[in-house]
N, CA, C and O atoms as CSV, one atom per row, in Angstrom:
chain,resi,resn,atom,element,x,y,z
A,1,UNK,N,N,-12.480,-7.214,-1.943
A,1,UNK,CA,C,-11.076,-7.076,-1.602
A,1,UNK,C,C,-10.556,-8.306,-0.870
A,1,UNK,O,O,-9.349,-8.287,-0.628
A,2,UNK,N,N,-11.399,-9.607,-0.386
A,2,UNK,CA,C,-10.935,-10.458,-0.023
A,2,UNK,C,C,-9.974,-11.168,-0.704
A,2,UNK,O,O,-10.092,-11.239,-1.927
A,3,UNK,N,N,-8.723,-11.897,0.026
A,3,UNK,CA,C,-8.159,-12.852,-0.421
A,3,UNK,C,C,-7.304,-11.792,-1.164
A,3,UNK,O,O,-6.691,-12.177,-2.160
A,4,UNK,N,N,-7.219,-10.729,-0.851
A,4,UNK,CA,C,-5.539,-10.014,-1.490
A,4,UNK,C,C,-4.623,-9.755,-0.280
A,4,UNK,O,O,-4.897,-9.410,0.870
A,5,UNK,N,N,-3.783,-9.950,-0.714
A,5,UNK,CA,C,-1.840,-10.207,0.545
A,5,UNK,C,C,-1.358,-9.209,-0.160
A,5,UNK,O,O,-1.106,-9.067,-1.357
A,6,UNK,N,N,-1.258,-8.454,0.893
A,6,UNK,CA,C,0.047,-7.450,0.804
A,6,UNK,C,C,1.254,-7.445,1.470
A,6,UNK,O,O,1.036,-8.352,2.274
A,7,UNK,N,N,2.530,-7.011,1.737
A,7,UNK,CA,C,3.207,-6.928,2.163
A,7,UNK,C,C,3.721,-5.502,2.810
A,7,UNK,O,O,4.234,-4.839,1.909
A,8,UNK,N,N,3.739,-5.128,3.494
A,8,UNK,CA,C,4.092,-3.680,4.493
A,8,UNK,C,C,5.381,-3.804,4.792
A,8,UNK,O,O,5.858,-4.841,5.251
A,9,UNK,N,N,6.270,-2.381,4.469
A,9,UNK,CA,C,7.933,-2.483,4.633
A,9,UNK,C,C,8.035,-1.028,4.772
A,9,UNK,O,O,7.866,-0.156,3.920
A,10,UNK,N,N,8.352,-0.932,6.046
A,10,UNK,CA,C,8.798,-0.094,6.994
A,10,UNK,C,C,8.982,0.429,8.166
A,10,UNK,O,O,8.098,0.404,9.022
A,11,UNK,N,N,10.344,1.060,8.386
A,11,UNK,CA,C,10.652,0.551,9.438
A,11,UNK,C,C,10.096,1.577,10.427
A,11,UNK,O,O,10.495,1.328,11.564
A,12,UNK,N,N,9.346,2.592,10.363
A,12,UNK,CA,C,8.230,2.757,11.332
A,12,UNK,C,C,7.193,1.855,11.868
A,12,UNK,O,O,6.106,1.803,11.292
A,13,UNK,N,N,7.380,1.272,12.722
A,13,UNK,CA,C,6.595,0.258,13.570
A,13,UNK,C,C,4.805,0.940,13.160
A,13,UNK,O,O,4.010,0.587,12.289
A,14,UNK,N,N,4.703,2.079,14.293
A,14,UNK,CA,C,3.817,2.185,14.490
A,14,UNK,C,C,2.755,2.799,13.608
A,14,UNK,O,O,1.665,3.179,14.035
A,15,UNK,N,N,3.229,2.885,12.080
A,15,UNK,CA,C,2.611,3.691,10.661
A,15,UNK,C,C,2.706,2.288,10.181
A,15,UNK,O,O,2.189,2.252,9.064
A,16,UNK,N,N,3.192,0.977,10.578
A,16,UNK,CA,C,3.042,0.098,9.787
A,16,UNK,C,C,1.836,-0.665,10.474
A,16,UNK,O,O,0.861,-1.234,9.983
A,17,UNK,N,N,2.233,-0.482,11.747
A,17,UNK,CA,C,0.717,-1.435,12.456
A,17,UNK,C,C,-0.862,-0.707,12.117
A,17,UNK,O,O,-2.024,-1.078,11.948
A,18,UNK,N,N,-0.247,0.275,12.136
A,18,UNK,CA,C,-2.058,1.430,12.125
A,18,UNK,C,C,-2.325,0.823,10.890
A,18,UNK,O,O,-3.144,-0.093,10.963
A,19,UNK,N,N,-1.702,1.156,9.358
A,19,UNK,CA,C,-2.328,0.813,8.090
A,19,UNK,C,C,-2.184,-1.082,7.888
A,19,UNK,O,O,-2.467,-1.676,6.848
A,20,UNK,N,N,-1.876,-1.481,8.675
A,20,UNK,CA,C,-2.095,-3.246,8.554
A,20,UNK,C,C,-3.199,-3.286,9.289
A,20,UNK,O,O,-4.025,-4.053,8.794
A,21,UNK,N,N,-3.603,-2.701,10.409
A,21,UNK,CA,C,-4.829,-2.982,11.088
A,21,UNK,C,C,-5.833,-2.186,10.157
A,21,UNK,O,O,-6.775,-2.949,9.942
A,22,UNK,N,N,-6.072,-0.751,9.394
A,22,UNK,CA,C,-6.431,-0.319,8.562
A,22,UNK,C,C,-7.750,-1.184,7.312
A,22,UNK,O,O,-8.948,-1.148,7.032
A,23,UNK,N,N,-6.348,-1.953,6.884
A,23,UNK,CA,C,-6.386,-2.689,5.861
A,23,UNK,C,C,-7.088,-3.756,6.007
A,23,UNK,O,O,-7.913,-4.170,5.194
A,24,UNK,N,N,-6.683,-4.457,7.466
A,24,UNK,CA,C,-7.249,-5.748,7.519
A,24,UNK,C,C,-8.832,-6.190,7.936
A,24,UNK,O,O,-9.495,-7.224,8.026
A,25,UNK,N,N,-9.014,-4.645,8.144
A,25,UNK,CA,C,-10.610,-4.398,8.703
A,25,UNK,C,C,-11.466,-4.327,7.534
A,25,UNK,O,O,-12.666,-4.093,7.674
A,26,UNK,N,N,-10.976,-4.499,6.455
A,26,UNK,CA,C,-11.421,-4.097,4.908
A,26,UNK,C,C,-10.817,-5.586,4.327
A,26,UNK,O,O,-10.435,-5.846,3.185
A,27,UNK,N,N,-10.860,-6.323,5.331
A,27,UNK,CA,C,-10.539,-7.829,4.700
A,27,UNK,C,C,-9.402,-8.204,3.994
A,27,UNK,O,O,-9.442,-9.375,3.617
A,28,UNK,N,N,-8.498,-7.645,3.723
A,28,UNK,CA,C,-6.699,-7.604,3.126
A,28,UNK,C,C,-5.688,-8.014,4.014
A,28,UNK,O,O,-5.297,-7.264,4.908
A,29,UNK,N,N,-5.285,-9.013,3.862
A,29,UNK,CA,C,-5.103,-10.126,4.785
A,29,UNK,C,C,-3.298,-9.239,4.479
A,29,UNK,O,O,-2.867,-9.127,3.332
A,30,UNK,N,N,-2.595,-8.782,5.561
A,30,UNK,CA,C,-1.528,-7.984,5.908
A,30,UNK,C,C,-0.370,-8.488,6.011
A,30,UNK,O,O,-0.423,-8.410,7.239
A,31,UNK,N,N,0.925,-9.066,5.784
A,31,UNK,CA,C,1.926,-9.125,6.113
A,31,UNK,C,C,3.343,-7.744,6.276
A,31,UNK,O,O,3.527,-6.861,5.439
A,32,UNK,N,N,3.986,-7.893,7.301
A,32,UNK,CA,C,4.514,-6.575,7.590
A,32,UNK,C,C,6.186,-7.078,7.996
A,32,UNK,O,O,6.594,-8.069,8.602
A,33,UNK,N,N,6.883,-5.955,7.387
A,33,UNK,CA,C,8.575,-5.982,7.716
A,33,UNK,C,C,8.828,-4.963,8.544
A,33,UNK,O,O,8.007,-4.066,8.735
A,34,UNK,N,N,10.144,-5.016,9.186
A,34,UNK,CA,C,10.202,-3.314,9.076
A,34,UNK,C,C,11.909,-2.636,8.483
A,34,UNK,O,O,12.554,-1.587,8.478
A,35,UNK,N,N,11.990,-3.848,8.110
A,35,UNK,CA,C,13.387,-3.578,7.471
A,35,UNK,C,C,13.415,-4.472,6.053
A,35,UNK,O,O,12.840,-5.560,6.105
A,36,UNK,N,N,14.093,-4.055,4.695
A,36,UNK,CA,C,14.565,-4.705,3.650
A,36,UNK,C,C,15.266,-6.884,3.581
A,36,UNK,O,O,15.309,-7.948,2.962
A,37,UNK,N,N,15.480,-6.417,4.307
A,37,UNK,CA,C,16.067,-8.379,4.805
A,37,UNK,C,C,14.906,-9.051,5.307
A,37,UNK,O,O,14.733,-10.257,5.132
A,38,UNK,N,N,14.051,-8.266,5.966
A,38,UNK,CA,C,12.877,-9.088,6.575
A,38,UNK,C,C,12.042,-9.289,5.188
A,38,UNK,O,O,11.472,-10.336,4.882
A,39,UNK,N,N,12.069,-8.211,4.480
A,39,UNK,CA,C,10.764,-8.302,3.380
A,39,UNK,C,C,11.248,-8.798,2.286
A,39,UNK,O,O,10.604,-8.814,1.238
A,40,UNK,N,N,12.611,-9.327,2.426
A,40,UNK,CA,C,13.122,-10.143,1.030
A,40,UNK,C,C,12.804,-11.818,1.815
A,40,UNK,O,O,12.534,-12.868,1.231
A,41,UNK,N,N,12.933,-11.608,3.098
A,41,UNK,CA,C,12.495,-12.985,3.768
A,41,UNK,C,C,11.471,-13.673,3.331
A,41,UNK,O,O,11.476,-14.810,2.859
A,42,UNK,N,N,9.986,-12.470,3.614
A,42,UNK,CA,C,8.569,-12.634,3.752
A,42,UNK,C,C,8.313,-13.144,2.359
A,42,UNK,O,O,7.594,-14.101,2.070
A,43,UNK,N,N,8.978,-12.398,1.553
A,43,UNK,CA,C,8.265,-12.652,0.445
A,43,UNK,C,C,8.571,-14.040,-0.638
A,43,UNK,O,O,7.907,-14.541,-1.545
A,44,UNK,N,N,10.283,-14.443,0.128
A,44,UNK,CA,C,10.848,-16.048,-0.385
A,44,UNK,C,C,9.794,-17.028,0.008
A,44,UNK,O,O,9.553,-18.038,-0.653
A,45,UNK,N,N,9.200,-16.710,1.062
A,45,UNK,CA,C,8.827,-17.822,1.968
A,45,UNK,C,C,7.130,-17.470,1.697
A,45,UNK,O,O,6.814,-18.659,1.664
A,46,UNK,N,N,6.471,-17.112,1.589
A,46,UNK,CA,C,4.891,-16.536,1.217
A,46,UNK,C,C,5.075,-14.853,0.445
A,46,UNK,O,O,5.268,-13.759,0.976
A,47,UNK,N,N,4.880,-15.340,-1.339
A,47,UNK,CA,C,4.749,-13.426,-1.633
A,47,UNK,C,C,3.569,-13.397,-1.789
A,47,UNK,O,O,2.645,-14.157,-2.078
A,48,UNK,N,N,3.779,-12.218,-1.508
A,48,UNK,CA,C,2.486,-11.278,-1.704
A,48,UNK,C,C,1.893,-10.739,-3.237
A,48,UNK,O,O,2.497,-10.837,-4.305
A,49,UNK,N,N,0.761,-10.242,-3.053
A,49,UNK,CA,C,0.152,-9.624,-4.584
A,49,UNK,C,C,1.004,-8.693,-4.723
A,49,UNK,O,O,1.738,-8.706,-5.711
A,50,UNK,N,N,1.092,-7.730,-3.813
A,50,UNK,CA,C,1.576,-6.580,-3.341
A,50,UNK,C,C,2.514,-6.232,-2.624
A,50,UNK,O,O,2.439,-6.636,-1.464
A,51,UNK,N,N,3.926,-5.244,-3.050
A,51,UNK,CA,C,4.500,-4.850,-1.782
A,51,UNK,C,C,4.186,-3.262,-1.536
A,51,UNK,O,O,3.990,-2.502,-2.484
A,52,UNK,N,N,4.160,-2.878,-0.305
A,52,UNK,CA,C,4.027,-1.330,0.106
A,52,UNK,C,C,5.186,-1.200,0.925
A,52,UNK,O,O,5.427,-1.546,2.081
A,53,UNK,N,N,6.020,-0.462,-0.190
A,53,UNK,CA,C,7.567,-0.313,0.997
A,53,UNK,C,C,7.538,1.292,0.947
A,53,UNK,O,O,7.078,1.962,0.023
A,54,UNK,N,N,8.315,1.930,2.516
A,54,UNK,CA,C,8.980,2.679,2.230
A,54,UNK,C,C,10.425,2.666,1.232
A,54,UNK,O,O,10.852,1.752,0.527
A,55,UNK,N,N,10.903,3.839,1.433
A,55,UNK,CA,C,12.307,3.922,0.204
A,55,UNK,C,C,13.149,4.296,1.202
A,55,UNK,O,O,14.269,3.787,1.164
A,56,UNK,N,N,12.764,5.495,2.607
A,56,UNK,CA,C,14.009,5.234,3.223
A,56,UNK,C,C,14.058,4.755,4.322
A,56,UNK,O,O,13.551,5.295,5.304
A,57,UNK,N,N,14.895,3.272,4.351
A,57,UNK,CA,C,14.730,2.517,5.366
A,57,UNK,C,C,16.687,2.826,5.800
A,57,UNK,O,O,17.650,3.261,5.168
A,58,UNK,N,N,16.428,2.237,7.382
A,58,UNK,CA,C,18.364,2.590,7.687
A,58,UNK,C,C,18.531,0.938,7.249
A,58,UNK,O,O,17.592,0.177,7.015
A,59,UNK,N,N,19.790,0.646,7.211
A,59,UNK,CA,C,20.284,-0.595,6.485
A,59,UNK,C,C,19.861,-0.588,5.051
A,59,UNK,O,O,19.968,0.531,4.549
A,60,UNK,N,N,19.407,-1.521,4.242
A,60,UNK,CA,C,19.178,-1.627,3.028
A,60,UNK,C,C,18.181,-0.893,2.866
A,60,UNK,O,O,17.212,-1.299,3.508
A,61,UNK,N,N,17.957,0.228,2.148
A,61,UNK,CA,C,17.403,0.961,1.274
A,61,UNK,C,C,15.782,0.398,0.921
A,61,UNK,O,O,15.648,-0.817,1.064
A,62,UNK,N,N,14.896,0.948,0.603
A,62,UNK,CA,C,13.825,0.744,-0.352
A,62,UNK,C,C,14.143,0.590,-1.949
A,62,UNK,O,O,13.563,-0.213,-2.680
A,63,UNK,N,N,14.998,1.349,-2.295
A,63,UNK,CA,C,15.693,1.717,-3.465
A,63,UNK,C,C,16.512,0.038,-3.439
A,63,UNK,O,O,16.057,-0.820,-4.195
A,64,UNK,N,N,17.288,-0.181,-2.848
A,64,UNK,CA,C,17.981,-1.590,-3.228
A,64,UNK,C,C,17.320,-2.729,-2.673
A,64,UNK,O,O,17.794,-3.835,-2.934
A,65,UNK,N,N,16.170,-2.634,-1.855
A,65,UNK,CA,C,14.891,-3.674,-1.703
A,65,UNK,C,C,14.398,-4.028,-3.049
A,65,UNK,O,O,14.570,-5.127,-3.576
A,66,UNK,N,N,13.802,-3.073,-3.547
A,66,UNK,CA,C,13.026,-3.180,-5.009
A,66,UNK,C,C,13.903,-3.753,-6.017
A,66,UNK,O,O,13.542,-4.780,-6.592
A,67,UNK,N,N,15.213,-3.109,-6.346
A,67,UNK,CA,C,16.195,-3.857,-7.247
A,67,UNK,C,C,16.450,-5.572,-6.448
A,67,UNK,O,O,16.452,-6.318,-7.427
A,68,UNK,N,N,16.620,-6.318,-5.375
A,68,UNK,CA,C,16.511,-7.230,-5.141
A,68,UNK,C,C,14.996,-8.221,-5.682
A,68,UNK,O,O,14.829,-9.300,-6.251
A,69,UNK,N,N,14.103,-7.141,-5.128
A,69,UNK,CA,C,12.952,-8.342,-5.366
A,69,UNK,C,C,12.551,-8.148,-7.021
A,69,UNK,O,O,11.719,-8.967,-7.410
A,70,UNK,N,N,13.016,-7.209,-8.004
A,70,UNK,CA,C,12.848,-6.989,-8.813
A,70,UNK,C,C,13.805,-8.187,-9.799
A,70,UNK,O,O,13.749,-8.382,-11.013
A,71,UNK,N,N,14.497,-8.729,-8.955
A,71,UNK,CA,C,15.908,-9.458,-9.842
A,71,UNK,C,C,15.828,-11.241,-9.521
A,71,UNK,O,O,16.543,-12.175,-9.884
A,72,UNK,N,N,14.264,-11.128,-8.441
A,72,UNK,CA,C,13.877,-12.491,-7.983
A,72,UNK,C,C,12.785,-12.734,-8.800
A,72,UNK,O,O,12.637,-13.612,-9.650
A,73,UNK,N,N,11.952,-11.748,-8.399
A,73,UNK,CA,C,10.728,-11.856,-9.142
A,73,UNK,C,C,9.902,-10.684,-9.517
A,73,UNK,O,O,9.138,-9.911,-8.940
A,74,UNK,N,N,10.537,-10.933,-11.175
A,74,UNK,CA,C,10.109,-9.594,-12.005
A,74,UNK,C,C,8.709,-8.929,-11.977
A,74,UNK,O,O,8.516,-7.714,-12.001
A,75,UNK,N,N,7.867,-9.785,-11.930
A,75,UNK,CA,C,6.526,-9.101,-12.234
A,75,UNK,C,C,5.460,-8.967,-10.763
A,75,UNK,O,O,4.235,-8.908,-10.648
A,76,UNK,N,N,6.978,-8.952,-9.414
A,76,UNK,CA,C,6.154,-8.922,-8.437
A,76,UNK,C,C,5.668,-7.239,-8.448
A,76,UNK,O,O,6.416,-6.296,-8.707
A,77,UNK,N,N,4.586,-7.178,-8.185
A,77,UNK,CA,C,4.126,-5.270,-7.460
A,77,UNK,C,C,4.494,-4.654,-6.820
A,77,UNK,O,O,4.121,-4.961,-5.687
A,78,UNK,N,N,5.388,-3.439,-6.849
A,78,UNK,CA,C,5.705,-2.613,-5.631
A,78,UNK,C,C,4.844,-1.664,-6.187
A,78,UNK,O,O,4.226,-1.658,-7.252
A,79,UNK,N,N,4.972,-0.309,-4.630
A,79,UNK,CA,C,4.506,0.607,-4.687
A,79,UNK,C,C,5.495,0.929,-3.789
A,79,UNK,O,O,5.596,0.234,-2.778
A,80,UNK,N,N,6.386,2.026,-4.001
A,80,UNK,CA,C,7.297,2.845,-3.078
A,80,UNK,C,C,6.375,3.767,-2.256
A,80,UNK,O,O,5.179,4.049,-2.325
A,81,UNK,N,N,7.278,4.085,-1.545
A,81,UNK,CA,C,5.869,5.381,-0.339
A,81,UNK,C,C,7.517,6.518,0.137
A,81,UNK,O,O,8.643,6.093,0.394
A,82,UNK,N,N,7.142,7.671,0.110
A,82,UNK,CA,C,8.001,8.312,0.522
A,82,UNK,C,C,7.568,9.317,1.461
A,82,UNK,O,O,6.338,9.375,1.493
A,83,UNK,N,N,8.140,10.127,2.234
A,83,UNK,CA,C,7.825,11.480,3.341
A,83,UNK,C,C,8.288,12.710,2.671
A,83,UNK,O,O,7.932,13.853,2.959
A,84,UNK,N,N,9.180,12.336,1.677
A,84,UNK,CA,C,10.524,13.239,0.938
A,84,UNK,C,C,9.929,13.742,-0.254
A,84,UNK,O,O,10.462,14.763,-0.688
A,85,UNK,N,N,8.991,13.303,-0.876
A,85,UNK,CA,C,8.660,14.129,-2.257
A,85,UNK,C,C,9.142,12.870,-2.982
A,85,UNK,O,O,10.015,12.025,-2.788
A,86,UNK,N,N,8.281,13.088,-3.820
A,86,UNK,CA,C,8.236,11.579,-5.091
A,86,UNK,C,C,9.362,12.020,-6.297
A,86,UNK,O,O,9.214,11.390,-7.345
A,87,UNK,N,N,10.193,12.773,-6.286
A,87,UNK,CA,C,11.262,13.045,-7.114
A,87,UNK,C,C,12.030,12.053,-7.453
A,87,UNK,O,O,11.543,11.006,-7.881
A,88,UNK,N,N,13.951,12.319,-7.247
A,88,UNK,CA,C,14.689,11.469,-7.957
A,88,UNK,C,C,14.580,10.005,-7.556
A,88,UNK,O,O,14.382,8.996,-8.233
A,89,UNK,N,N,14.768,10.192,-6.247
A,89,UNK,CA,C,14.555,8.642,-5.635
A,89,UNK,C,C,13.309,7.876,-6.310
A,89,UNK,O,O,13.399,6.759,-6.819
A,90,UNK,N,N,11.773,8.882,-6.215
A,90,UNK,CA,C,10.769,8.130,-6.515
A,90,UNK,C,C,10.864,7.887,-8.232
A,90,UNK,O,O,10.205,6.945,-8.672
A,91,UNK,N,N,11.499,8.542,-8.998
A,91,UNK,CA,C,12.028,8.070,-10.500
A,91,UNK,C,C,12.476,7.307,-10.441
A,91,UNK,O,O,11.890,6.399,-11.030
A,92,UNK,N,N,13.707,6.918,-9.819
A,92,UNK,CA,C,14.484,6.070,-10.047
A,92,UNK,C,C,13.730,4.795,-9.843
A,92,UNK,O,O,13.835,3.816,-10.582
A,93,UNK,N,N,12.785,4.896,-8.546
A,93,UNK,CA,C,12.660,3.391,-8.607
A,93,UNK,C,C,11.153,2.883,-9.527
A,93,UNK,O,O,10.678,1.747,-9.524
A,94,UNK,N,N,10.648,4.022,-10.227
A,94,UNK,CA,C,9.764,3.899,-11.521
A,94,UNK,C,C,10.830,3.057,-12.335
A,94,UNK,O,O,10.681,1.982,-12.917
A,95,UNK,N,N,11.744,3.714,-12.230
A,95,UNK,CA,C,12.922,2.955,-13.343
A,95,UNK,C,C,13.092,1.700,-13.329
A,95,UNK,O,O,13.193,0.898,-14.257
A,96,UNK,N,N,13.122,1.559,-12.136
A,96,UNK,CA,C,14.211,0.121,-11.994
A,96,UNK,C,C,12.776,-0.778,-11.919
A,96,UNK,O,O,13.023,-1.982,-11.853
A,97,UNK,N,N,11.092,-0.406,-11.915
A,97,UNK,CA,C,10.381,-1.471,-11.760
A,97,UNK,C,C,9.434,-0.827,-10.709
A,97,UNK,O,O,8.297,-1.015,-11.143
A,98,UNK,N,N,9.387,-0.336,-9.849
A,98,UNK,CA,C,7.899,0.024,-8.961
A,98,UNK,C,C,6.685,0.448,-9.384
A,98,UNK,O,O,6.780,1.605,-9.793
A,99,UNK,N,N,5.683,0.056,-9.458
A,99,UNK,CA,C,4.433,0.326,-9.832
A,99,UNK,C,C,4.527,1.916,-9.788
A,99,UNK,O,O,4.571,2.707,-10.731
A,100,UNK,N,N,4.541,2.112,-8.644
A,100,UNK,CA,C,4.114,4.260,-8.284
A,100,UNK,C,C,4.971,4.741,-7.095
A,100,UNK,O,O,5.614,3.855,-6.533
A,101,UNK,N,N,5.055,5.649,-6.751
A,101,UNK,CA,C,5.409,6.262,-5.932
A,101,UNK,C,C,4.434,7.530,-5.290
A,101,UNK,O,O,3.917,8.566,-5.707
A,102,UNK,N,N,4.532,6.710,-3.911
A,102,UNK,CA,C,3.009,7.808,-2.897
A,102,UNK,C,C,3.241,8.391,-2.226
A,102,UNK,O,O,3.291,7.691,-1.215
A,103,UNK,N,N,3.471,9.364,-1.977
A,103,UNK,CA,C,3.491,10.420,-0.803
A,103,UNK,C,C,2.903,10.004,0.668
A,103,UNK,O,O,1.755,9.595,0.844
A,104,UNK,N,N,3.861,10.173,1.669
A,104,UNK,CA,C,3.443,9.841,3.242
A,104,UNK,C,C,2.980,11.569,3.426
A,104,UNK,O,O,3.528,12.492,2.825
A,105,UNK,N,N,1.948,11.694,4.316
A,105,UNK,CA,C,0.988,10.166,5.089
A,105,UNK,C,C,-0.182,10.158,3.910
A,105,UNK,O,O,-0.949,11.031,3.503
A,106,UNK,N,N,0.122,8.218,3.405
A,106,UNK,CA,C,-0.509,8.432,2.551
A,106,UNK,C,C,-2.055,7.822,3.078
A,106,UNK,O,O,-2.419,7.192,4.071
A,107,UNK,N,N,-2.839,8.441,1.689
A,107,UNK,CA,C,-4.266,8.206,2.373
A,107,UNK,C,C,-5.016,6.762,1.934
A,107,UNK,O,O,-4.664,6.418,0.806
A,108,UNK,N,N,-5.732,6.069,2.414
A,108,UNK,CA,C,-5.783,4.751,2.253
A,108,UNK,C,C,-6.699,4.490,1.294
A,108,UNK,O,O,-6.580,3.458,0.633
A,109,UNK,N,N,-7.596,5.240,1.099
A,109,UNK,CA,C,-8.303,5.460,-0.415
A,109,UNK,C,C,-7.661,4.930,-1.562
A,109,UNK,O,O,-7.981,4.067,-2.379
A,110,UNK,N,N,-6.417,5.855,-1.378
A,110,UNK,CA,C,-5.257,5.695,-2.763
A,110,UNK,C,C,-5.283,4.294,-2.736
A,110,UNK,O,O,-5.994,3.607,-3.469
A,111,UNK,N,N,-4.471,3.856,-1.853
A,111,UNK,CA,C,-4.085,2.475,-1.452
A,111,UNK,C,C,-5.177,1.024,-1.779
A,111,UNK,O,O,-5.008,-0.060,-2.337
A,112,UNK,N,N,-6.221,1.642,-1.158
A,112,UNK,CA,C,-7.166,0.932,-1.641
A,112,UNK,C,C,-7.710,0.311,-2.974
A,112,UNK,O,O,-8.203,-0.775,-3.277
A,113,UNK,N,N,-7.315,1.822,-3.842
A,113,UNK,CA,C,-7.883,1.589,-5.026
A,113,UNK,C,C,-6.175,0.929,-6.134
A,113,UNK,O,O,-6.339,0.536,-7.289
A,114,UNK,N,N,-5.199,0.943,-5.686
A,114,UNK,CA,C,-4.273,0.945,-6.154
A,114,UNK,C,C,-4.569,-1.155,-5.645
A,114,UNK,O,O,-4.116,-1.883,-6.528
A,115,UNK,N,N,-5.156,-1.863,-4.544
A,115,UNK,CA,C,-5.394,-2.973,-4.401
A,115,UNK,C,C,-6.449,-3.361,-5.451
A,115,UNK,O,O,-6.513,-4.480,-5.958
A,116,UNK,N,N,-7.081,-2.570,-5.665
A,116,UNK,CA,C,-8.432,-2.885,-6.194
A,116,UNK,C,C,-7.468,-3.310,-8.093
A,116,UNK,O,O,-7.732,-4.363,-8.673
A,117,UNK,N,N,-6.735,-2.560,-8.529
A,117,UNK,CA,C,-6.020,-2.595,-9.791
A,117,UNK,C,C,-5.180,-3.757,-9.604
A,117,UNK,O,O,-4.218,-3.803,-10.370
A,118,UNK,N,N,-5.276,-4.522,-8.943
A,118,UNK,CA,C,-4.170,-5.786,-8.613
A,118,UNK,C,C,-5.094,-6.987,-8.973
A,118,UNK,O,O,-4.529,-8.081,-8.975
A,119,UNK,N,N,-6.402,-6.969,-9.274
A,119,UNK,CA,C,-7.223,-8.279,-9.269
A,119,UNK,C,C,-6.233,-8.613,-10.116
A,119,UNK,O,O,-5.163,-8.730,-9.518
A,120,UNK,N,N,-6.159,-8.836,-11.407
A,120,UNK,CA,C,-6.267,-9.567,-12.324
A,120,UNK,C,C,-4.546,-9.861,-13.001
A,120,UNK,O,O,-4.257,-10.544,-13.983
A,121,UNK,N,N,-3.659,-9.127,-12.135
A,121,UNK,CA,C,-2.228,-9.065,-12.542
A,121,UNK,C,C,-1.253,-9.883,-11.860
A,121,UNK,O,O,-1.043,-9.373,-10.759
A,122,UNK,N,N,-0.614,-10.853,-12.016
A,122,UNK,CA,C,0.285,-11.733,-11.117
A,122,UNK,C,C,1.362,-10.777,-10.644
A,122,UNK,O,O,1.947,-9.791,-11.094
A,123,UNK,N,N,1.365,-11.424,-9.660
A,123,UNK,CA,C,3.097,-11.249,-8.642
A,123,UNK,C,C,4.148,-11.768,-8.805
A,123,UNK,O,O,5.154,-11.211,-8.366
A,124,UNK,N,N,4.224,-12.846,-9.405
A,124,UNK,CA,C,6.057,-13.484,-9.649
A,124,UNK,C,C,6.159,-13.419,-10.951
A,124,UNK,O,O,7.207,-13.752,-11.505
């Protein structure tokens, strides 16, 4: 799992620090937002293999995060994460381009193995 970058987007601080420290103990070198503007920042300036956003963030959306980075760079990876049930929201943004949609609190297994499916697929 070395040498994979992810990106973390949401604006729960402290569900974003636990699974970046999580992650990084398993060698997955972490970058973290906690809002949509920060993670359209992070990712102009260093992207990631991976993004792990929530969908509901206050200010810009997860839902209009993904249509942004989706309209920069098409073949970057999301994975939406929701608390709400993977329904319309989590369709929609199947639609518009997100890898999956995961249910909070999600378990890092998933996550793990959802990194592990990223060897061999580009991000921009």
């Amino acid at each position: 799992m070395a040498g994979k970058k992810i990106l973390l987007v949401d604006d729960e601080a402290e569900f974003v620090s636990t699974l970046a420290e999580r992650l990084e103990l398993r060698g997955i070198e972490v970058m973290t937002a906690h809002n949509g503007e920060g993670a359209l920042q992070m990712i102009d300036q260093d992207p990631p293999q991976l993004v792990v956003m929530d969908m509901m963030m206050p200010g810009m959306s997860g839902l209009e995060t993904l249509k942004r980075i989706k309209a920069r760079y098409p073949k970057m990876r999301v994975i939406l994460l929701t608390g709400h049930g993977c329904t319309k929201e989590g369709t929609d943004g199947l639609r518009l381009g997100a890898e999956e949609c995961l249910m909070k609190p999600l378990e890092i297994d998933v996550l793990i193995k959802k990194l592990r499916e990223t060897k061999d697929h580009p991000s921009q």
